[in-house]
SELUM-491776 format. One record per residue (C-alpha): x, y, z; residue number from 0; residue in one letter. Coordinates in Angstrom, 1 decimal. Layout:
BEGIN
{{X; Y; Z}; NUM; "A"},
...
// end
This chain:
BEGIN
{{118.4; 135.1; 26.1}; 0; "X"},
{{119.9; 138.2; 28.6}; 1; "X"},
{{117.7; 141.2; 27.0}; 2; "X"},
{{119.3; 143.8; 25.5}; 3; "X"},
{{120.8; 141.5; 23.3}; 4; "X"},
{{120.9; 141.9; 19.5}; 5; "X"},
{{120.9; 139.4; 17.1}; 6; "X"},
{{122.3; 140.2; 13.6}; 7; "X"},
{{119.9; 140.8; 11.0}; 8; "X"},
{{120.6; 137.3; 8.7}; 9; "X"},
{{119.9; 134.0; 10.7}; 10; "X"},
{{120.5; 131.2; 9.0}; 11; "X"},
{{119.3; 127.2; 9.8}; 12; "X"},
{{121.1; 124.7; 8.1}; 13; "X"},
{{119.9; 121.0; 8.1}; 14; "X"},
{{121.7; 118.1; 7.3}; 15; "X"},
{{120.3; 114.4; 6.2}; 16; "X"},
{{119.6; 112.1; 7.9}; 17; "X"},
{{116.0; 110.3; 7.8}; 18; "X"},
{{114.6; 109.4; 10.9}; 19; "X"},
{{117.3; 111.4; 13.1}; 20; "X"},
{{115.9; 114.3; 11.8}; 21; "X"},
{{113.2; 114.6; 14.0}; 22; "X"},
{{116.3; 115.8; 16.2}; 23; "X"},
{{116.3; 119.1; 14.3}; 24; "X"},
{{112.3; 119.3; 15.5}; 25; "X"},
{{113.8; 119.7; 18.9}; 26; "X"},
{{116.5; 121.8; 18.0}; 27; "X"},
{{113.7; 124.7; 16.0}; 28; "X"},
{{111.6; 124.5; 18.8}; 29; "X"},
{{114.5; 125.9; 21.5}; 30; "X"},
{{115.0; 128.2; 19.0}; 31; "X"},
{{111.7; 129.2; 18.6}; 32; "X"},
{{110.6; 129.5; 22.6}; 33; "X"},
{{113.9; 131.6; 22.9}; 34; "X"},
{{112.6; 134.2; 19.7}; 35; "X"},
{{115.2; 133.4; 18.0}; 36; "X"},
{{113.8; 133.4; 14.6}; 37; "X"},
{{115.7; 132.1; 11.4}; 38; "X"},
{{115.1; 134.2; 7.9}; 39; "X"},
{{117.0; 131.6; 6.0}; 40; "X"},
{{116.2; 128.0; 6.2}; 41; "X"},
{{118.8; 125.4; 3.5}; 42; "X"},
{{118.0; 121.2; 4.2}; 43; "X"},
{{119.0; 118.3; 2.6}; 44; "X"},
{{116.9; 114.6; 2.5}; 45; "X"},
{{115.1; 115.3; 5.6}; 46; "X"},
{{116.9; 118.3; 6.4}; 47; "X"},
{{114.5; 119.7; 3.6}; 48; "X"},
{{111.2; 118.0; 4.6}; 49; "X"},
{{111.6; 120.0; 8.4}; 50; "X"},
{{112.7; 123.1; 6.5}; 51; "X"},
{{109.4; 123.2; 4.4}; 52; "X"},
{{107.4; 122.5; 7.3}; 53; "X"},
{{108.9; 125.7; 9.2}; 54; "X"},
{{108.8; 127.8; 6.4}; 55; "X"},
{{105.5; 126.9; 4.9}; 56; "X"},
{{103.4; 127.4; 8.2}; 57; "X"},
{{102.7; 130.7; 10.2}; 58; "X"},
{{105.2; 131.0; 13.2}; 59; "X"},
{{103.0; 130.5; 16.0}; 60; "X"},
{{102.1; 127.0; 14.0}; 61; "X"},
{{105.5; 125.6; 13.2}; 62; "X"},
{{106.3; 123.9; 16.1}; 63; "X"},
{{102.8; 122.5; 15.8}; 64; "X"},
{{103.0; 121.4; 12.0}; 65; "X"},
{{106.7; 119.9; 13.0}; 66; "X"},
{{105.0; 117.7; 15.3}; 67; "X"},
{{102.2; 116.8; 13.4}; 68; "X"},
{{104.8; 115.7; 10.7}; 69; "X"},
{{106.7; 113.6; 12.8}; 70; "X"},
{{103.8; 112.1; 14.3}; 71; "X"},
{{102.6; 111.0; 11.1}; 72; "X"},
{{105.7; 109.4; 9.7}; 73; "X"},
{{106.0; 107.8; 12.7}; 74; "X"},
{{102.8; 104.9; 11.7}; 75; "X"},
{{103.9; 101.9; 10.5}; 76; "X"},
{{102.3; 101.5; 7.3}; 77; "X"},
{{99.8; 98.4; 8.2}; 78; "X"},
{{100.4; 97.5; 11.8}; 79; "X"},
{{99.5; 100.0; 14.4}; 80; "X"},
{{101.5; 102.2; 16.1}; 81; "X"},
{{102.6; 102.8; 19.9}; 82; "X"},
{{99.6; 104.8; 21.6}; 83; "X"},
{{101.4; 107.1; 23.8}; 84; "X"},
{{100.9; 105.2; 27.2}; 85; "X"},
{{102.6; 102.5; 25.8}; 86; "X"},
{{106.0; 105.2; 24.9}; 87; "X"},
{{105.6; 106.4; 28.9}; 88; "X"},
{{106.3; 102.4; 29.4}; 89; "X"},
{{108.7; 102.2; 26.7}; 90; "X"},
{{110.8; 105.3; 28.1}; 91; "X"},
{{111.9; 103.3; 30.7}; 92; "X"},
{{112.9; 100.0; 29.3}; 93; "X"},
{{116.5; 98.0; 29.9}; 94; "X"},
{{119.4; 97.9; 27.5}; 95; "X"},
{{118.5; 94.3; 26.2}; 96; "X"},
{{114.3; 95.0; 25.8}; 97; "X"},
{{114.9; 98.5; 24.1}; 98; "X"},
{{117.6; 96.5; 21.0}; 99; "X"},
{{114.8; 94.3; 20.2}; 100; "X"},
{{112.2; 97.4; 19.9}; 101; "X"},
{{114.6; 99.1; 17.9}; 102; "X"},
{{115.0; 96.3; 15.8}; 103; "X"},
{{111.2; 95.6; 15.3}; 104; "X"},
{{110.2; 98.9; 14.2}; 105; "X"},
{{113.5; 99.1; 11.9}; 106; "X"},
{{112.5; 95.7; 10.2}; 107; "X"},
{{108.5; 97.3; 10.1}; 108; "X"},
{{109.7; 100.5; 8.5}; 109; "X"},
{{111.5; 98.3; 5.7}; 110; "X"},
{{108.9; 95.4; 5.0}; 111; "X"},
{{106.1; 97.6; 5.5}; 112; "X"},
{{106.9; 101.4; 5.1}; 113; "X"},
{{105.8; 104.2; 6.7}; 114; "X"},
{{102.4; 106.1; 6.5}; 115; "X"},
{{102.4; 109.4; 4.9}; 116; "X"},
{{105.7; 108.6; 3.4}; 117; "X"},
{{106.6; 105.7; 1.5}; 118; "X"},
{{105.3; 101.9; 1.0}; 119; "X"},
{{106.7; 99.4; -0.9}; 120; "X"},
{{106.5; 98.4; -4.6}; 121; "X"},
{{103.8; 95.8; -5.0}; 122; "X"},
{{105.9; 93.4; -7.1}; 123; "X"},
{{103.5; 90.6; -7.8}; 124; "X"},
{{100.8; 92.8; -8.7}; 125; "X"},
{{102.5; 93.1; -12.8}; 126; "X"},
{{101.6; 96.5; -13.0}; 127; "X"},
{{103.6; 98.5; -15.0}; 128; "X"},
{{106.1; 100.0; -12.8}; 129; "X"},
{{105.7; 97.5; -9.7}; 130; "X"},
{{109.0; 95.5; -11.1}; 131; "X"},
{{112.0; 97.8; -10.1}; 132; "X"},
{{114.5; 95.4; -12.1}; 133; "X"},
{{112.5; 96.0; -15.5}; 134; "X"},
{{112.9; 99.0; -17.4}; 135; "X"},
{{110.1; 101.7; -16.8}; 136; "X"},
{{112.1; 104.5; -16.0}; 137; "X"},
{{114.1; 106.2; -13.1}; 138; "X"},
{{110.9; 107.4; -11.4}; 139; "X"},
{{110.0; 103.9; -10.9}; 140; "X"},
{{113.7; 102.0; -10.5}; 141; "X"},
{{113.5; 102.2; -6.7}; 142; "X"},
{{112.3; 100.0; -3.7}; 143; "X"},
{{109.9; 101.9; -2.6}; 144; "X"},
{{107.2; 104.4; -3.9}; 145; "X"},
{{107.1; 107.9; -2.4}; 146; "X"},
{{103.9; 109.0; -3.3}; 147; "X"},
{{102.5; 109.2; 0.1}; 148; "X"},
{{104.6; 112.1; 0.9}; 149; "X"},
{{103.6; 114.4; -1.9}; 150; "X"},
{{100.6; 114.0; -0.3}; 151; "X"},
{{102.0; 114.7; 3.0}; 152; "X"},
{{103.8; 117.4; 2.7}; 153; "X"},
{{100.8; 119.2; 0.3}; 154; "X"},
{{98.6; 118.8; 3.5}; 155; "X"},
{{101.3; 120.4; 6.2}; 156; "X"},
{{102.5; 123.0; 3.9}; 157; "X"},
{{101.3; 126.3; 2.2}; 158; "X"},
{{103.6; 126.6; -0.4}; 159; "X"},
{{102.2; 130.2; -1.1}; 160; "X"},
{{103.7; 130.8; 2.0}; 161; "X"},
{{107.0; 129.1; 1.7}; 162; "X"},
{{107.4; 131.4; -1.4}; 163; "X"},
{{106.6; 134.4; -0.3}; 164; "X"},
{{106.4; 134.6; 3.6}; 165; "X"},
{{109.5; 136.3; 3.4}; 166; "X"},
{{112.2; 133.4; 4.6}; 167; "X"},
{{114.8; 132.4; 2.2}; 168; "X"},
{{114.3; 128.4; 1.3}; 169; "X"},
{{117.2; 126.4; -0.3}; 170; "X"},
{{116.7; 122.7; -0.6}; 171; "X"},
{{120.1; 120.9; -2.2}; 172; "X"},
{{119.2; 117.4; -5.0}; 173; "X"},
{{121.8; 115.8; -7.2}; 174; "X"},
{{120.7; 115.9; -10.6}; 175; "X"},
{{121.2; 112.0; -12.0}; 176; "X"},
{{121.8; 113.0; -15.4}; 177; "X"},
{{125.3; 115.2; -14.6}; 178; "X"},
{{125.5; 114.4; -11.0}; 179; "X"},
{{125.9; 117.5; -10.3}; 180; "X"},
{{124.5; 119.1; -7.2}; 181; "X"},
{{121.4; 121.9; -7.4}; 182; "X"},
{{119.6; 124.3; -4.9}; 183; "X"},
{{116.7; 125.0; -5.6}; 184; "X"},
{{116.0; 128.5; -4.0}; 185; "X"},
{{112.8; 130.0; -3.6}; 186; "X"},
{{114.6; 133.2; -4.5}; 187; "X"},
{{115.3; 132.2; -8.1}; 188; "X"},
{{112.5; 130.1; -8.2}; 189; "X"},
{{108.7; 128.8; -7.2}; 190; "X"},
{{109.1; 125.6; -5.0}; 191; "X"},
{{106.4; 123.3; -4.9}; 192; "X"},
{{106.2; 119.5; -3.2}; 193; "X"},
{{108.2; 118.0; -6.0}; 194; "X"},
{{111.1; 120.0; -4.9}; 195; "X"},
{{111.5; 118.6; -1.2}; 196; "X"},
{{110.6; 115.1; -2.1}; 197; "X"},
{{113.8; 115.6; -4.6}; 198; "X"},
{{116.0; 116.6; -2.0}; 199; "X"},
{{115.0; 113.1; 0.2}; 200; "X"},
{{114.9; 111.0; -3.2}; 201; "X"},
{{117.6; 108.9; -1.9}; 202; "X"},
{{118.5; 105.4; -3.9}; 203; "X"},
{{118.0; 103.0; -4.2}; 204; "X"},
{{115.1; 102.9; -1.5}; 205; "X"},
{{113.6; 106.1; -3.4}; 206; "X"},
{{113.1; 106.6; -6.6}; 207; "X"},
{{114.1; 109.8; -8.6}; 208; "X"},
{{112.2; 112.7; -9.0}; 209; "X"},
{{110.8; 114.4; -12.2}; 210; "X"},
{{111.3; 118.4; -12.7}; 211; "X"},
{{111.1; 120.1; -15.7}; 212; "X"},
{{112.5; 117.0; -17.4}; 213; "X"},
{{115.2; 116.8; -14.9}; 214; "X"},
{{115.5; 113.6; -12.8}; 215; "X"},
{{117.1; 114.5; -9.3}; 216; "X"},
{{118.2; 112.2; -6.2}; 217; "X"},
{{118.9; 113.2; -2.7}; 218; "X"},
{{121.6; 115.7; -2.4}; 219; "X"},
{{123.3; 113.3; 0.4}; 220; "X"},
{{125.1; 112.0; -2.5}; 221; "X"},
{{127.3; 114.8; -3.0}; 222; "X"},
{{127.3; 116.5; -0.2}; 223; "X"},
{{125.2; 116.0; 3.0}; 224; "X"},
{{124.5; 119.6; 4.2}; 225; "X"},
{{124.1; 122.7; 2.9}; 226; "X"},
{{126.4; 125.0; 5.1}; 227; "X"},
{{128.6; 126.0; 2.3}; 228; "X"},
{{126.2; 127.4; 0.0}; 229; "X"},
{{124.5; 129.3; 2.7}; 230; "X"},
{{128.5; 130.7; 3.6}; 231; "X"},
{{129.5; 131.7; -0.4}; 232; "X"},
{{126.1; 132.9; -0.7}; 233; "X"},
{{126.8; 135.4; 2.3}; 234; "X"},
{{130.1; 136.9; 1.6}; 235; "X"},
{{128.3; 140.3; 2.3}; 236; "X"},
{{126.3; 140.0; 5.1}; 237; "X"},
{{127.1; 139.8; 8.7}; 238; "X"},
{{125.7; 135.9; 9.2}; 239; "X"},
{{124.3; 134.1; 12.2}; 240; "X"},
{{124.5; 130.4; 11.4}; 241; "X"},
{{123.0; 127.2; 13.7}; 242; "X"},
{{124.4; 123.8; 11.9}; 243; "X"},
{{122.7; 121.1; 12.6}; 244; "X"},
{{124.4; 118.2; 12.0}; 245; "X"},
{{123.0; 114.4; 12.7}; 246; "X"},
{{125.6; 111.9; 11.6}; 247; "X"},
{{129.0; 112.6; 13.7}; 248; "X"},
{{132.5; 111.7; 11.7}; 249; "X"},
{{134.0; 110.6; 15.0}; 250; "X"},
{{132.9; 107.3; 15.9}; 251; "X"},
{{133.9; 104.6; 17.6}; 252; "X"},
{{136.0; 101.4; 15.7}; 253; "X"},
{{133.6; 99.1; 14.4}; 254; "X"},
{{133.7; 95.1; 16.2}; 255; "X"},
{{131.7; 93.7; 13.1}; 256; "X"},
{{129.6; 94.2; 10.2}; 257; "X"},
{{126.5; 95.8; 11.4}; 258; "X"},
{{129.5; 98.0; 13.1}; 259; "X"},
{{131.0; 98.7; 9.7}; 260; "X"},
{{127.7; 99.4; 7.7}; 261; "X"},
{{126.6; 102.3; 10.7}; 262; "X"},
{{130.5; 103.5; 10.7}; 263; "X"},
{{130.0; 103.6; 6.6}; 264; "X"},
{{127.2; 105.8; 7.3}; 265; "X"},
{{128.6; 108.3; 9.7}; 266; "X"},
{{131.7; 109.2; 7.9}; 267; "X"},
{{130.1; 109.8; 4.7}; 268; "X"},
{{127.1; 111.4; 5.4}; 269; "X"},
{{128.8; 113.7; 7.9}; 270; "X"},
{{129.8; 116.0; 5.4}; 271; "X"},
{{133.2; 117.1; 6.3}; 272; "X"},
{{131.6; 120.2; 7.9}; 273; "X"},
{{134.6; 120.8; 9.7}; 274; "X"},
{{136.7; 120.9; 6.7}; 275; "X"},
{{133.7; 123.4; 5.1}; 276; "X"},
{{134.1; 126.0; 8.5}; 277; "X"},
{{137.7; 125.7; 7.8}; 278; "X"},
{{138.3; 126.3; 4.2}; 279; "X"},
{{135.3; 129.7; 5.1}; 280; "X"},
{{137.7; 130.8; 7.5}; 281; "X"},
{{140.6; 130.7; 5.1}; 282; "X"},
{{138.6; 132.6; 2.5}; 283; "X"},
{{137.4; 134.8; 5.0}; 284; "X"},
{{140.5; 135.9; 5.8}; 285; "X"},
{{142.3; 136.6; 2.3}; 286; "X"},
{{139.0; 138.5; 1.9}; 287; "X"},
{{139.8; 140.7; 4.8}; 288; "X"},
{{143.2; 140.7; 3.0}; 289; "X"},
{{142.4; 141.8; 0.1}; 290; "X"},
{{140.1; 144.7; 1.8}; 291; "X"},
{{142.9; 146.2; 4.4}; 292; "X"},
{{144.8; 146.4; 0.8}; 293; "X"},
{{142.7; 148.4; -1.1}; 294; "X"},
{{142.2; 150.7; 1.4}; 295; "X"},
{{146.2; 151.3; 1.0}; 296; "X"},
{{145.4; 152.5; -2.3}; 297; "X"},
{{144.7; 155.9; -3.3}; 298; "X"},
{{141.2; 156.6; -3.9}; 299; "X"},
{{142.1; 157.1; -7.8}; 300; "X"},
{{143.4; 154.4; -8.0}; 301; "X"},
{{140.6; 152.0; -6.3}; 302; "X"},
{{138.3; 153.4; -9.5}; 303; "X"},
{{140.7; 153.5; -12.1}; 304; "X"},
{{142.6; 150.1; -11.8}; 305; "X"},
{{140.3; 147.5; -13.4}; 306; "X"},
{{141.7; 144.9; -10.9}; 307; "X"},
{{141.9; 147.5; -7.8}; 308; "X"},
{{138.2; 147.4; -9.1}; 309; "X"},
{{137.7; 142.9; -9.4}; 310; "X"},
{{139.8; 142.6; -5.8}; 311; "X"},
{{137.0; 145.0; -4.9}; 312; "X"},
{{134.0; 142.4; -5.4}; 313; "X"},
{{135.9; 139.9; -4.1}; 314; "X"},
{{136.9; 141.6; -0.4}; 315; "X"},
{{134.7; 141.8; 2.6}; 316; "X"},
{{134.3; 142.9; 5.4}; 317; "X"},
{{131.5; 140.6; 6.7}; 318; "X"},
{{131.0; 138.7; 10.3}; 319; "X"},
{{130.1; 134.9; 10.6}; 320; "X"},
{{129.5; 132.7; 13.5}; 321; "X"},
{{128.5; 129.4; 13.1}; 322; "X"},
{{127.3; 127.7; 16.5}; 323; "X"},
{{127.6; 123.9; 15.4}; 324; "X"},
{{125.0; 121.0; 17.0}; 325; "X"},
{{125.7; 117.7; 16.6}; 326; "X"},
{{123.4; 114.4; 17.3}; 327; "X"},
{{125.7; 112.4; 19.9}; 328; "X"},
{{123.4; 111.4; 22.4}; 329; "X"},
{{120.7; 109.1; 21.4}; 330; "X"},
{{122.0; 108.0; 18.0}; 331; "X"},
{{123.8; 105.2; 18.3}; 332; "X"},
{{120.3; 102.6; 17.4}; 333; "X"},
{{122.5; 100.9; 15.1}; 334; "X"},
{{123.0; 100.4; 11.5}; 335; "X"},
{{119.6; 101.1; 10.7}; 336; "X"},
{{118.9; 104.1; 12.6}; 337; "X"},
{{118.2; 106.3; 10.2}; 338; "X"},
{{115.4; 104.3; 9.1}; 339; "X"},
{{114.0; 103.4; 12.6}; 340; "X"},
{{111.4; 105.3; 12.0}; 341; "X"},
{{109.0; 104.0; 16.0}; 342; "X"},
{{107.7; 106.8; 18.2}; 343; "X"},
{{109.5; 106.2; 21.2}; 344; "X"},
{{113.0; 106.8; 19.2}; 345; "X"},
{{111.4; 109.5; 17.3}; 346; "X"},
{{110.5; 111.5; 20.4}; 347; "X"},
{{113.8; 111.1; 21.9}; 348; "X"},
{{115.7; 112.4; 19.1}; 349; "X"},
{{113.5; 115.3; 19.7}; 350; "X"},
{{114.3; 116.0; 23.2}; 351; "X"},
{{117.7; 115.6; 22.8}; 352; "X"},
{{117.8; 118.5; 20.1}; 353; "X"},
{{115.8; 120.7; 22.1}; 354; "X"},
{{118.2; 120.4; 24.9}; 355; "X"},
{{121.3; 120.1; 23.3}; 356; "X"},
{{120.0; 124.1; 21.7}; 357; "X"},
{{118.7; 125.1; 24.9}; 358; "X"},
{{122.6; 124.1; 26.4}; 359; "X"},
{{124.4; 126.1; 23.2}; 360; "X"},
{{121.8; 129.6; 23.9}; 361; "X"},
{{122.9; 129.2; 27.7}; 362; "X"},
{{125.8; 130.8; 25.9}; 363; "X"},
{{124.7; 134.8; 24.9}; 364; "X"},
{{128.3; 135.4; 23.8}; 365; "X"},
{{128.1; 132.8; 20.8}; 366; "X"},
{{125.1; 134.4; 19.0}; 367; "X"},
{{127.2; 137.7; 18.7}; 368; "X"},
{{129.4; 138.3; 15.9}; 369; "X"},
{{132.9; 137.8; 16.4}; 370; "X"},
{{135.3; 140.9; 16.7}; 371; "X"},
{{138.5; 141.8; 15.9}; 372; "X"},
{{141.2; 140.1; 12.8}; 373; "X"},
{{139.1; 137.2; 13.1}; 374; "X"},
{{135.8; 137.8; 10.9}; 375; "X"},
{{134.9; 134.0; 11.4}; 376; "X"},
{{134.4; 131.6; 14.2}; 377; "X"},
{{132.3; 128.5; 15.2}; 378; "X"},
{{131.4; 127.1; 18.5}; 379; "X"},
{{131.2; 123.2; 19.1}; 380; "X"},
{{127.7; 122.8; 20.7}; 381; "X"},
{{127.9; 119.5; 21.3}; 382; "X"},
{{131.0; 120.0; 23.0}; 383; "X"},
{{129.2; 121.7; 26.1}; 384; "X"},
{{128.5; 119.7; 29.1}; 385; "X"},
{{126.2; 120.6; 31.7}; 386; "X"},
{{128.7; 122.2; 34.1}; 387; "X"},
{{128.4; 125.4; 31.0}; 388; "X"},
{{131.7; 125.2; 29.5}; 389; "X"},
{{131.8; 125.1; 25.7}; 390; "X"},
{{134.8; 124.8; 22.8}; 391; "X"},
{{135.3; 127.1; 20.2}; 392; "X"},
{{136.9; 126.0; 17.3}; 393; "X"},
// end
């Protein structure tokens, strides 16, 4: 970043879904972090909230560290061994043809066999209660899979005495099953522990739902995929830096079969409409501003003494948002199953290709200022920039 250049006081990091593609957003937290610029807010969903505990439960000259650490150890299938590293330098390089079959492999590991650290599956034949998820036991046992491993996981990567109280804001979104209604938990209203994150990811029915305070709660993917609009009507006062991370893409491509359909099924609905969020914030943004330039037609007396001089009061603004938007383009198009291709070599691309799609978006100084002017609100495509430096705003 040029120096002299001042970044507004609330930074905010929002991660969307998206299983394995997530270790995209590891790529994306490290440009951030090499260029100091240093989120105080952190909101995930489904593995969007898994990297946001890992940041915000580990010291800030660890979290790059911890990321990796996490990723690395997802990345084991749960029996067979995985790639050592010098077979991903031989890997890197492979054609079209050998790279679909690797794909495939380590998709069909990651559902026959799990992954270590995370989940494995449910040992039917064993008749233990709860190994059957077609017999009644319950919905923290009606699932494919058992996500125990990644209590464990997460307990072991992240000080959750930190994550409360190390002074950034953590909101983690989960549907609650019984009203299907969707929930932040914040660590501002609340102490978040493992139970929370692994709620966030619970996603059926691969996962099975999670238990707080006799709550059951599923991934908030259901509802909605990314958390971008809580974090905008829970700023509506303060001038907001926002980096969206996105990694499902509504545009696509038509699908030719299928597979085709089930990976296009995927993209459009867990892509969240973020578009649609930035554009109804920019509409409320502005009848805020509205509202503001009105009152301030009015006579002082009559600000105070007018009970709904005094409501469009709390409602007007005069608040500053940019939103610089990332999308995964580059790497993700594995297939149907690539949010659950879970192998090292795919797992280290995705995070190479966040850190330089970030890297490309801070190139531009001008997006992390706040806009100025009549238009209080604007976002910036990042993954509209190619390399010769020009962006879109939108």
């Amino acid at each position: 970043m040029p120096p002299g250049l001042v970044l507004p006081d609330r930074i905010a990091l929002v991660l969307q879904g998206g299983g394995a593609l997530g270790a995209y957003q590891g790529g994306v937290f490290q440009g951030l972090h090499e260029a100091g610029v240093a989120p105080g807010w952190l909101a995930g969903i489904s593995i969007g909230a898994f990297n946001t505990a890992i940041i915000a439960g580990n010291p800030p000259a660890r979290r790059v560290e911890a990321l990796r650490t996490f990723w690395e150890t997802i990345s084991q299938p749960h029996v067979l061994p995985a790639t050592t590293l010098g077979q991903e330098a031989r890997l890197d390089g492979m054609g079209e043809d050998a790279r679909a079959w690797l794909d495939s492999w380590e998709a069909w590991r990651a559902l026959v066999e799990g992954q270590r650290g995370f989940y494995h599956p449910r040992a039917w034949f064993t008749g233990l209660p709860g190994s059957n998820p077609f017999e009644p036991g319950g919905p923290a046992t009606a699932s494919w899979y058992d996500t125990a491993p990644m209590i464990g996981t997460l307990e072991r990567l992240v000080d959750f005495d930190r994550l409360n109280d190390g002074g950034i804001r953590v909101s983690v979104g989960a549907v609650n099953v019984a009203t299907g209604n969707l929930e932040y938990f914040d660590n501002t209203r609340m102490r978040l522990d493992a139970r929370h994150i692994l709620a966030s990811g619970a996603l059926p029915p691969a996962f099975p739902a999670v238990e707080i305070d006799g709550q059951f709660y599923w991934d908030g993917g259901l509802v909605s995929n990314t958390p971008l609009s809580h974090v905008l009507s829970n700023a509506r006062r303060d001038d907001t830096l926002v980096f969206q991370v996105d990694l499902w893409s509504a545009r696509g491509d038509l699908p030719k079969n299928l597979l085709d359909v089930a990976e296009r099924q995927k993209e459009i609905q867990y892509s969240s409409r973020t578009r649609m969020v930035t554009t109804m914030q920019r509409i409320d943004q502005h009848y805020r501003r509205l509202l503001r330039e009105l009152l301030e037609a009015l006579p002082a007396g009559e600000r105070e003494s007018n009970p709904w001089a005094r409501h469009a009061a709390d409602l007007a603004c005069g608040n500053r948002i940019s939103v610089i938007h990332l999308i995964y383009r580059e790497r993700a198009r594995i297939g149907h199953f690539k949010d659950y291709q879970f192998g090292r070599v795919a797992l280290r691309e995705h995070w190479r290709s966040g850190l330089v799609d970030v890297n490309r978006a801070l190139a531009h100084p001008d997006w992390l200022r706040l806009p100025t002017g009549e238009d209080t609100f604007v976002t910036h495509d990042a993954s509209a920039v190619e390399d010769t430096g020009e962006g879109a705003g939108a």
